[in-house]
C-alpha positions as protocol buffer text, in pm:
chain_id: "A"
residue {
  index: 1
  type: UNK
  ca { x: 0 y: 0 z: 0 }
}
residue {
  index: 2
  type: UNK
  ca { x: 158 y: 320 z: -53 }
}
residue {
  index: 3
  type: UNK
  ca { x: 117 y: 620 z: 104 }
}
residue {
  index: 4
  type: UNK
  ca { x: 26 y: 951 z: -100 }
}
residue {
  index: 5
  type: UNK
  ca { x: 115 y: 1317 z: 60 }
}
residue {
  index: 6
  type: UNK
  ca { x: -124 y: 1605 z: -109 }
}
residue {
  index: 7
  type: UNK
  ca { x: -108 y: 1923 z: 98 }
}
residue {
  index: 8
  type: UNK
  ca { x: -431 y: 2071 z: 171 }
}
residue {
  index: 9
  type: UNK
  ca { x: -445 y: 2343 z: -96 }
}
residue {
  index: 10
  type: UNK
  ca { x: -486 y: 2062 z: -339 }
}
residue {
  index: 11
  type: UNK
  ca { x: -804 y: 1893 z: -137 }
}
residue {
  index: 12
  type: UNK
  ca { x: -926 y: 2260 z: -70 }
}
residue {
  index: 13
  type: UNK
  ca { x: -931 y: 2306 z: -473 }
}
residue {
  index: 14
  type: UNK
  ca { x: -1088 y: 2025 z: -549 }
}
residue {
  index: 15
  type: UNK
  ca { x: -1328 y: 2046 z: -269 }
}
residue {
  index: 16
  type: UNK
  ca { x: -1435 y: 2376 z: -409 }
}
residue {
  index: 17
  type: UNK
  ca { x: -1403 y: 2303 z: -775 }
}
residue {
  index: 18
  type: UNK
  ca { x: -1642 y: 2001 z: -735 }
}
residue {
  index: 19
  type: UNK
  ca { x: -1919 y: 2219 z: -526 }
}
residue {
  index: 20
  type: UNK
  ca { x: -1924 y: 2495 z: -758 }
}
residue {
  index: 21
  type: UNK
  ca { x: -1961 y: 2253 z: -1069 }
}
residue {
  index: 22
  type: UNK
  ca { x: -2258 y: 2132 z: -827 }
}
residue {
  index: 23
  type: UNK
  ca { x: -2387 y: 2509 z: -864 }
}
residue {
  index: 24
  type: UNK
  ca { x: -2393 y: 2483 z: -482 }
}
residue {
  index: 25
  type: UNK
  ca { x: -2378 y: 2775 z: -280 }
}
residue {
  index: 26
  type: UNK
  ca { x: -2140 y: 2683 z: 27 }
}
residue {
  index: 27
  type: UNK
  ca { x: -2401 y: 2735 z: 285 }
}
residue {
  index: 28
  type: UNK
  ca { x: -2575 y: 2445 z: 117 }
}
residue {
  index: 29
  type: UNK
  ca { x: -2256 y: 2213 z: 94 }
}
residue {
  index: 30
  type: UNK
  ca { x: -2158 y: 2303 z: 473 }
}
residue {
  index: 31
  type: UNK
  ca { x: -2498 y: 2189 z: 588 }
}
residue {
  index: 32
  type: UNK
  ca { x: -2479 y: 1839 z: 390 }
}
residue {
  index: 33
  type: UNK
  ca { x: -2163 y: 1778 z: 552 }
}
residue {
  index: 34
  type: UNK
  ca { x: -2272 y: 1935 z: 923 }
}
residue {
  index: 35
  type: UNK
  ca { x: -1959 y: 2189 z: 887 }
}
residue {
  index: 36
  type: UNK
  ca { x: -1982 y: 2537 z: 960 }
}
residue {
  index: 37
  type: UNK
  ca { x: -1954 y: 2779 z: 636 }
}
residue {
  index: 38
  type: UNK
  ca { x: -1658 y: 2912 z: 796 }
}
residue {
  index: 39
  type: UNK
  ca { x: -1499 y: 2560 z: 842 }
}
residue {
  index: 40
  type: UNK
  ca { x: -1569 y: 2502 z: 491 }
}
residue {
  index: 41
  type: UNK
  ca { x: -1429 y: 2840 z: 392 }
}
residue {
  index: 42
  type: UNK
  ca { x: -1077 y: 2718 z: 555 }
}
residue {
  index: 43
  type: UNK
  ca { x: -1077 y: 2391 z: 372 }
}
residue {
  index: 44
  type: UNK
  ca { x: -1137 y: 2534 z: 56 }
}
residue {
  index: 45
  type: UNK
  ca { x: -850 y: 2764 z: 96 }
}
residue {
  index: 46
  type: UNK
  ca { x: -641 y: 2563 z: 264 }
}
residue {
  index: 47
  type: UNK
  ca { x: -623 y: 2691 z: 565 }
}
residue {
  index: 48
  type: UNK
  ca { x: -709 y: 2405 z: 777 }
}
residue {
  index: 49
  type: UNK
  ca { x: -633 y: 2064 z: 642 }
}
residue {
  index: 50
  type: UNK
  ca { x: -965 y: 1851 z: 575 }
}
residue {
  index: 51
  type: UNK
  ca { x: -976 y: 1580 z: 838 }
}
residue {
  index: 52
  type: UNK
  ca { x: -1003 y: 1240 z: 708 }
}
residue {
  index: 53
  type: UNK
  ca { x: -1332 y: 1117 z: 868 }
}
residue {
  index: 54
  type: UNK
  ca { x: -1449 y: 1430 z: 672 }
}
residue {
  index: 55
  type: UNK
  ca { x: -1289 y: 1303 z: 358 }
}
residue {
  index: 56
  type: UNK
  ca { x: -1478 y: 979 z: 363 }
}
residue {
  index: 57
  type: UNK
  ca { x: -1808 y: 1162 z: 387 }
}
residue {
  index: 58
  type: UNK
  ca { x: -1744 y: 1377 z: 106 }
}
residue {
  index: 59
  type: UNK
  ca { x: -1633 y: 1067 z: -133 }
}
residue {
  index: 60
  type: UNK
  ca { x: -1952 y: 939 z: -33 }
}
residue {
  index: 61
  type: UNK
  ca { x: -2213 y: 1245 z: -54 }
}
residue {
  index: 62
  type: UNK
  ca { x: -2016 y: 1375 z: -302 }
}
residue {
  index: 63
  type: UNK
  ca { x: -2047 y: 1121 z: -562 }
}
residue {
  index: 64
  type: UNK
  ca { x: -2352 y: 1067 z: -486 }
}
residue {
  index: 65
  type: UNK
  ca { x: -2457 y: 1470 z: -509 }
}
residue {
  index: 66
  type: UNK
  ca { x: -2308 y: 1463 z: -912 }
}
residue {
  index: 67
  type: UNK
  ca { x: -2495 y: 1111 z: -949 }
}
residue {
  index: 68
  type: UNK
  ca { x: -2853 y: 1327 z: -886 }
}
residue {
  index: 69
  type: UNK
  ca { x: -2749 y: 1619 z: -1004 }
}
residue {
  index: 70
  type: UNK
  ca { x: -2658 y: 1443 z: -1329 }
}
residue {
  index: 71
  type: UNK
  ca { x: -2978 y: 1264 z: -1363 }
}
residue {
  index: 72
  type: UNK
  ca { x: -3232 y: 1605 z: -1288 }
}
């Protein structure tokens, strides 16, 4: 198993590229993940690293956000 560094600008980026190809305002996104906006604010910027329980629930919601999204 190998072991992958990406710094937390990168997650923040994608994090934020992937909600506002979701049109989603971040409001909206923070409350599907029960984050503050101002939590989600510092993860998009990378500010604040996103912790990894969190990264496990946006795999999840996320993919399945673009999955309904896709379909409407």
């Amino acid at each position: 198993m190998a072991i992958v560094l990406v710094d937390a600008k990168h997650y923040g980026f994608q994090l934020r590229y992937a909600r506002r190809m979701l049109n989603m305002k971040r409001r909206v996104a923070a409350k599907l993940l029960k984050i503050s906006v101002h939590e989600l604010h510092k993860y998009e910027h990378g500010i604040q690293p996103i912790p990894p329980e969190l990264l496990g629930v946006l795999l999840q919601r996320g993919l399945l956000l673009s999955l309904c999204r896709k379909q409407s």
